[in-house]
Structures are given as structure tokens and as C-alpha cells.
C-alpha positions as CSV (number, residue, x, y, z in Angstrom):
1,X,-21.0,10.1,-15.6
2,X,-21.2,7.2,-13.0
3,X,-18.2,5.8,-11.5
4,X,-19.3,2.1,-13.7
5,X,-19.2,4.4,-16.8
6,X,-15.5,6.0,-15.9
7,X,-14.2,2.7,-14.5
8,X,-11.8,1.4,-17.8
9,X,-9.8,-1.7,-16.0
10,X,-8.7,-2.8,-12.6
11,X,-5.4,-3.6,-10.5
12,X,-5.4,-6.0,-8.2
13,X,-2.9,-6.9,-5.5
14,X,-4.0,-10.7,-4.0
15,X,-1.4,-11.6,-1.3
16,X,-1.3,-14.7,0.9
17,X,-3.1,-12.8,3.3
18,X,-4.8,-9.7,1.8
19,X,-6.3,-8.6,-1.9
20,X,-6.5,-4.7,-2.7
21,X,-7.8,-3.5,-5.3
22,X,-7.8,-0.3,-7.5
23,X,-10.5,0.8,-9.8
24,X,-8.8,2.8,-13.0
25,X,-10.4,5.1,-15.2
26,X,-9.2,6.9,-18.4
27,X,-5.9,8.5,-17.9
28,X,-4.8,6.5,-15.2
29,X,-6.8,8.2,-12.7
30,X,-7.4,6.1,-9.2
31,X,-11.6,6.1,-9.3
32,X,-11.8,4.1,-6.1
33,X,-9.4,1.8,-3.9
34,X,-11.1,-1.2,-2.0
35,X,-9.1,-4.2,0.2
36,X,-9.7,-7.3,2.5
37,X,-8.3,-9.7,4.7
38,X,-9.2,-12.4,2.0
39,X,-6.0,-13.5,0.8
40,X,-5.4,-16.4,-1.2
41,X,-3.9,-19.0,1.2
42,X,-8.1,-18.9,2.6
43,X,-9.3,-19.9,-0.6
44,X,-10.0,-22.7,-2.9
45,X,-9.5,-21.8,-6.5
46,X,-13.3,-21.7,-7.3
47,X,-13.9,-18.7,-4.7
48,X,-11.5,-16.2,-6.1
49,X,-14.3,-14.8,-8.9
50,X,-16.9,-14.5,-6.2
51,X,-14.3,-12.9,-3.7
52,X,-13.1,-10.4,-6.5
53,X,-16.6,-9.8,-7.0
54,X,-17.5,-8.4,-4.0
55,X,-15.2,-6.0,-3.7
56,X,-15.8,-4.5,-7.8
57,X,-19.5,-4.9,-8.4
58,X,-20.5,-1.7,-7.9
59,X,-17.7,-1.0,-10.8
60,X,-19.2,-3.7,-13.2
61,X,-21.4,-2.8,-16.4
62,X,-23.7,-5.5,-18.4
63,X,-22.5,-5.9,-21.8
64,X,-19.2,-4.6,-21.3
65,X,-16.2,-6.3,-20.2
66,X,-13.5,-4.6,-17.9
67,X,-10.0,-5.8,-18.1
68,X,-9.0,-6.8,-14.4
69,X,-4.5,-7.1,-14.0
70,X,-3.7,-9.3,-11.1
71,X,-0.4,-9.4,-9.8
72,X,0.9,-11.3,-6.4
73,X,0.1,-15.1,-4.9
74,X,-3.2,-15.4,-7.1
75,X,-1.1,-16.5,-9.5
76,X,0.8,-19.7,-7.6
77,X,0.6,-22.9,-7.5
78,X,-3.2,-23.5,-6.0
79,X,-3.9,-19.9,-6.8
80,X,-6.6,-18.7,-9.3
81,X,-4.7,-19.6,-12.0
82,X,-0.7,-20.3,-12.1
83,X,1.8,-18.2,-13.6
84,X,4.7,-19.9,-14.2
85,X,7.9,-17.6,-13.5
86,X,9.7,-15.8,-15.7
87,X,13.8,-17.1,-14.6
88,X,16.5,-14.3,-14.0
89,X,17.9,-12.2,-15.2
90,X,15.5,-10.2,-16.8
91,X,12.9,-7.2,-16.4
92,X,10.5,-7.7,-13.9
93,X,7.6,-7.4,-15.5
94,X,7.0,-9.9,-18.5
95,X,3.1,-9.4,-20.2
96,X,4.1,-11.7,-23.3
97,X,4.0,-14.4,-20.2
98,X,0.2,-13.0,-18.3
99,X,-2.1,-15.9,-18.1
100,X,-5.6,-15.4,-18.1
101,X,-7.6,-16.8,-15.8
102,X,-11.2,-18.7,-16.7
103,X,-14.1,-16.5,-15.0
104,X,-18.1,-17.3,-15.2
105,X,-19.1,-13.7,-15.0
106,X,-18.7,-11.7,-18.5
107,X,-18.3,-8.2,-17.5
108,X,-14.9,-9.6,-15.9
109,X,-11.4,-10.5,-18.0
110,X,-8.8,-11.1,-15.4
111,X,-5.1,-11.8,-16.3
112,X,-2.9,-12.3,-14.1
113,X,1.4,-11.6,-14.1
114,X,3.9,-14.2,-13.8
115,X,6.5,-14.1,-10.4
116,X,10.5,-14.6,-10.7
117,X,12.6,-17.4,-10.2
118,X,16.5,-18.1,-9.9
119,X,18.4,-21.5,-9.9
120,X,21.6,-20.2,-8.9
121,X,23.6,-19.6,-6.6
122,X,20.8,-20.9,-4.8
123,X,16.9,-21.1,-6.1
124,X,14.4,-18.6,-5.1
125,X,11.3,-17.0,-6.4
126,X,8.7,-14.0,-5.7
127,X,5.7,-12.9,-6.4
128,X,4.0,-9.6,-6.1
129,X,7.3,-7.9,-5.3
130,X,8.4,-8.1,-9.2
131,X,5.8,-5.7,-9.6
132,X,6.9,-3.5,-7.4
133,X,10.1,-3.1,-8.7
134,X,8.5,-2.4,-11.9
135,X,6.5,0.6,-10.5
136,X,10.2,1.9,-9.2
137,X,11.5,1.5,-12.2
138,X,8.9,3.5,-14.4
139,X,10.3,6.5,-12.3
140,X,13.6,5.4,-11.7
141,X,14.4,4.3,-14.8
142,X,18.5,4.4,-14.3
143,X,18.7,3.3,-10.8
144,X,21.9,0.5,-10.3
145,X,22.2,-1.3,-6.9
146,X,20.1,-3.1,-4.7
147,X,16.6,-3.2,-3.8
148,X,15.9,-4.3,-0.1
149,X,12.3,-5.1,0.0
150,X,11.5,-6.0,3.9
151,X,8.2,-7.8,4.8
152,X,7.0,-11.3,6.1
153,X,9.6,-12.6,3.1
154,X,12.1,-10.0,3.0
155,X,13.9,-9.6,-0.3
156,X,17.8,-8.2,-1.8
157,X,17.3,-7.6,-5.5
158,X,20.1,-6.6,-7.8
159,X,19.0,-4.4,-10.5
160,X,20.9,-3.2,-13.6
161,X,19.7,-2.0,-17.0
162,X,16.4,-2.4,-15.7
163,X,16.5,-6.1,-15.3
164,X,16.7,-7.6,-11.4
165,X,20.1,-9.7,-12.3
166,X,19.8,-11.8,-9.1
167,X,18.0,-11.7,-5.2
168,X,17.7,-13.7,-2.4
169,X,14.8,-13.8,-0.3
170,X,14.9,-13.9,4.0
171,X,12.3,-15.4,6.0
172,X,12.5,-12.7,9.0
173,X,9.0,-11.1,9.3
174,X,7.7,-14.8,9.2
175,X,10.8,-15.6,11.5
176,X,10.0,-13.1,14.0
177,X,6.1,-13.4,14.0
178,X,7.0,-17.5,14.8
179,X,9.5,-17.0,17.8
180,X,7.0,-13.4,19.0
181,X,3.6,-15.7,19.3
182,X,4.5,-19.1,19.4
183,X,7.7,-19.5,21.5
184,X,8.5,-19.3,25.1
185,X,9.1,-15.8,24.0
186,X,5.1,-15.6,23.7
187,X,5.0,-13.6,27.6
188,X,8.2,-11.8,27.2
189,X,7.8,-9.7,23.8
190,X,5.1,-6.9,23.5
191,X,3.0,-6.6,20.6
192,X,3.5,-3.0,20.4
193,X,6.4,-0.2,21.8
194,X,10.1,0.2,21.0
195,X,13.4,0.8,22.2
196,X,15.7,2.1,19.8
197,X,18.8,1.3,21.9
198,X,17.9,-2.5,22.7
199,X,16.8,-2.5,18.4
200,X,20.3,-1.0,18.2
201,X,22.4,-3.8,20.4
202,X,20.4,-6.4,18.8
203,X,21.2,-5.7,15.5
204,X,24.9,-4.5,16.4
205,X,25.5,-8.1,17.9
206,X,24.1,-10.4,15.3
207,X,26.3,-8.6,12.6
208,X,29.4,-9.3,14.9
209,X,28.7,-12.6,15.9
210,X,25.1,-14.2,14.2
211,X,26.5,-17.5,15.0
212,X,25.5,-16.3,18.5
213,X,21.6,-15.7,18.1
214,X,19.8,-18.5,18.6
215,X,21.5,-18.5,22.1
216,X,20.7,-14.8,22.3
217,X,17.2,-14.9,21.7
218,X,16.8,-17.8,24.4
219,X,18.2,-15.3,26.7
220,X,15.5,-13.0,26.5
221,X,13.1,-16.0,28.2
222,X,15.2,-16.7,30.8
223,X,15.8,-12.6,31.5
224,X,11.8,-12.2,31.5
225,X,12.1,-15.0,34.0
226,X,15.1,-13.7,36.5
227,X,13.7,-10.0,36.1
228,X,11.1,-7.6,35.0
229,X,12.8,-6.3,31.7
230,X,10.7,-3.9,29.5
231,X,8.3,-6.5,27.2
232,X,9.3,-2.9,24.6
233,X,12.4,-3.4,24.9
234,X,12.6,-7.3,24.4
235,X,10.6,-6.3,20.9
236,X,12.9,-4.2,20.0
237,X,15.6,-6.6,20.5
238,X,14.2,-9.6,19.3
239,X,13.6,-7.2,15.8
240,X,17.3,-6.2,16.1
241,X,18.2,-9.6,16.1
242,X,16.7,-11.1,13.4
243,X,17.5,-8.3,11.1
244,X,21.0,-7.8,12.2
245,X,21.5,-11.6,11.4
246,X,19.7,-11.1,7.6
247,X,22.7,-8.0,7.4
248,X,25.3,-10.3,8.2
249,X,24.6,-12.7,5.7
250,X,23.7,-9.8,2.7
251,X,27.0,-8.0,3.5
252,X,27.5,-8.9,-0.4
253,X,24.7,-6.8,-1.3
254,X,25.6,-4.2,0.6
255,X,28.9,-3.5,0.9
256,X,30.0,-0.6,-1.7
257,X,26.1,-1.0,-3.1
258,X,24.1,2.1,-3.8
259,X,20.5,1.0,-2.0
260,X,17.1,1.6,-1.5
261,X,13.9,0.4,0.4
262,X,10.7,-0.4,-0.9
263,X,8.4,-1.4,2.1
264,X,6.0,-0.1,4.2
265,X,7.1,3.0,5.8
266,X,7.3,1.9,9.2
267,X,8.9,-1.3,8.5
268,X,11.1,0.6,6.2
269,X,12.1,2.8,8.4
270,X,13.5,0.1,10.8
271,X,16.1,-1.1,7.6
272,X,16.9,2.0,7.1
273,X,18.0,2.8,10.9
274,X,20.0,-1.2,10.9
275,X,21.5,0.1,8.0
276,X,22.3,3.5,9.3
277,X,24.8,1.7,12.0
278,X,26.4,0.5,9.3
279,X,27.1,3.6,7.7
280,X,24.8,3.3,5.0
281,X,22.3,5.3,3.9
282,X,18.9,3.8,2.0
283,X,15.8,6.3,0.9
284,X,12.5,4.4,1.5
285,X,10.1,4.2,-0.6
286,X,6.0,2.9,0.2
287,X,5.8,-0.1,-1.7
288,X,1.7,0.2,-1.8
289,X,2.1,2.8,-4.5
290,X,4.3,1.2,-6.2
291,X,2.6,-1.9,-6.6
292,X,-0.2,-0.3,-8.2
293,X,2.4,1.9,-10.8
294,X,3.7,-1.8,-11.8
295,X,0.2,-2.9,-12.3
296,X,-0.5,0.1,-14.5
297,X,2.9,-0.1,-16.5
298,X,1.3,-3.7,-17.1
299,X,-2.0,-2.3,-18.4
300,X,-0.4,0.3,-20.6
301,X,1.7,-2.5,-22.3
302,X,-1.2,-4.5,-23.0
303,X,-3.3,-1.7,-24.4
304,X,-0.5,-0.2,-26.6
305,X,-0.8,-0.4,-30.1
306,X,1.0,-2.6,-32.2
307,X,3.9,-0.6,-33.8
């Protein structure tokens, strides 16, 4: 049997940036996994079908349409279609809410899952990372405390009885790539290397004092200026920085919280050593897994029969 015979429906992850996809067969078993670097914030809403398309034609069959689940920023404002989000608290997966959206090619049906939102105690909202959680949770099923979700938006997301209660979202990846690349930091920060002690002052000194780092990080210019520091070591710190400020103002969500990181592993790994001088102790999970476990949970509660 050819892989367009076993293929039964397809997950899709469409970031700002990237789209990864994940051909499913009977089962649940992973057929084939494809990705780009065409992420929606390059695209008009008419060239998401032909950009999906070229990554899953080999999948397609005439005369037979294949469910496609879409989770992530396809479905924003100016995406492929908008999903409006589901308000918390609740679970963080909703498929009464999917929208489909309208596709030329038959062989395709492509729905797409709706993102999270809070008014209070301040408004925020996500999407893509709501999946996520839902992958965790179809293993984790009884897990109580925080989710802290680092990336370009890094999230805090209180979960109980399987519904994320409340979170609040950080702008430190995006933060950091800003002041790394387009500041007078630009010749002073590496783009690759570490130093764990210079990451470990960094963070140690924004949690004390993060009232302090703006003047902090302006410091690390005029030392690249005065002397030859390590460009590793400014990384490092400039890192430390920025996430030691983001622990000092989640100390709510963290103090006497059990916790757990969903991320890449090597960002996750980072959080888990900030948090580690704080005593705490957070697991890491790979999120890339997971979101494709929350896309599946979606399919299977689509496809289930009606009781």
C-alpha cells in the first residue's frame, strides 16, 4: 500500500514563522513529517492552500478528501481563516469552536483550532501553545501547577482540572533577539557560545533588583568598548538578564507551585537552570511532540462517534 493510500488526515503546525506538518495514518501512526520557513506572517491569505500544498501533495488522492487539523497563527487575525478564542478558564482544546477554512482543491478539508484569551487581571491570548498543553495533558492527565512554556513569546499557564485557569505571556525571546541584532549591543553579543557563570549573575541580579536592567544591559556596550570581554559571555548574560527579570515578575507563579517546561530542549534547559538558582526544580518537556499529540487528541474528538 502507498503512503497516499495509508495517509488518513493531517496535523499541521503554521507559526508566524514556520509550518510543519505531519502526515497520519490509521492508528495514529506518523507516515511522514515535512516543515518550512513559510510561516504565516509571509503570506497573504490566498497563498496558504498553495503553500500547504506543496509540502502534502505527494499525500493527496483524487476523489477522496483528507481531513487536514491546523493549529497555531493560521488561524489569526489575517491568517487563513480566523479562529476566534475560546476565553479562560477552560480546557485548552475546544473542537465544538474549529473553523473550517474555504480551500479550491477537493482532496483537502482543512479546519483549523481556535487560540485562548483572558481579560483579566490583564488581557492576553495564544495560539499554538493551547495545543500543546493539550498533548501534555492527554498524558498527564492530573498534573496541577504551572506550565512555563519559553520561546519568542514565553508563557506561565495555570492548569487545574485540566483547564488552563489563567497565564500571562512575556515577550523575552522577541526581547532578546531585538536588543542581540538591532541594538548597540549588535558587536558585543555572539550568536553562538555560553557562559554558565555570566547566565548565572545575570539572572541572579535581575531577580534582586530588575528595576536595574535596562541600565545593566547598557553596560555590556560600554564594557565591549573599555575592554575585550568574551562576546560568549555577554550572550550569556544578556540571556540571564532578560529571563531573570521575566522570574521576578512570575514569582506568583512560582513560588510554592509544582512546575514544568514545555519548550525546546535547549531553550528549556536554560529555565530549568534560572530556576534551579531558585531552588526549584522543573522537568522539561519537547514541545514539538506535543504539539502534534494535541493535534491528534483534536482529530480523535472529531472522528469519535456520537454517543
Amino acid at each position: 500500500m502507498s503512503l497516499r493510500e495509508k495517509t488518513e488526515w493531517i496535523a499541521v503546525d503554521w507559526g508566524l514563522t514556520h509550518l510543519r506538518v505531519w502526515v497520519m495514518g490509521a492508528g495514529e501512526n506518523l507516515l511522514a513529517e515535512r516543515s518550512a520557513d513559510q510561516g504565516m506572517g509571509g503570506l497573504t491569505p490566498e497563498g496558504f492552500e498553495p503553500t500547504l500544498l506543496a509540502l502534502i501533495e505527494d499525500f493527496l488522492t483524487d476523489g477522496k478528501t483528507t481531513p487536514v487539523i491546523c493549529s497555531g497563527m493560521v488561524g489569526s487575525l489575517g491568517g487563513w481563516a480566523e479562529a476566534p478564542f475560546q476565553p479562560v478558564p477552560c480546557a485548552p482544546q475546544s473542537t465544538a469552536s474549529i473553523v473550517s477554512a474555504a480551500t479550491r482543491d477537493p482532496r483537502i478539508a482543512v479546519s483549523i483550532l481556535p487560540g485562548l484569551s483572558q481579560t483579566a487581571p490583564a488581557p492576553d491570548v495564544m495560539r499554538g501553545e493551547e495545543t500543546q498543553i493539550a498533548g501534555f495533558l492527554q498524558s498527564n492527565p492530573k498534573f496541577d501547577g504551572v506550565l512555563v512554556m519559553p520561546g519568542t513569546h514565553s508563557r506561565w499557564v495555570h492548569i487545574s482540572a485540566e483547564e488552563v485557569v489563567s497565564f500571562q505571556t512575556f515577550l523575552t525571546g522577541e526581547l532578546y533577539a531585538l536588543i542581540a541584532r538591532q541594538s548597540v549591543l549588535l558587536n558585543a553579543v555572539a550568536i553562538d557560545g555560553w557562559d554558565d557563570a555570566a547566565f548565572e549573575d545575570g539572572v541572579s541580579e535581575a531577580i534582586s533588583r530588575p528595576e536595574s536592567v535596562a541600565a545593566k544591559l547598557f553596560s555590556l556596550h560600554a564594557a565591549a568598548q573599555l575592554s575585550t570581554p568574551a562576546p560568549e559571555a555577554a550572550r550569556a548574560r544578556l540571556s540571564g538578564l532578560l529571563i531573570g527579570m521575566e522570574l521576578a515578575a512570575t514569582r506568583p507563579y512560582w513560588l510554592g507551585q509544582n512546575l514544568t517546561i514545555l519548550g525546546a530542549p535547549k531553550i528549556g534547559a536554560i529555565y530549568a537552570r534560572a530556576l534551579s538558582l531558585q531552588g526549584l526544580q522543573a522537568p522539561v518537556f519537547d514541545a514539538a511532540p506535543l504539539t502534534r499529540e494535541g493535534l491528534m487528541a483534536a482529530y480523535d474528538s472529531l472522528t469519535a462517534p456520537a454517543d
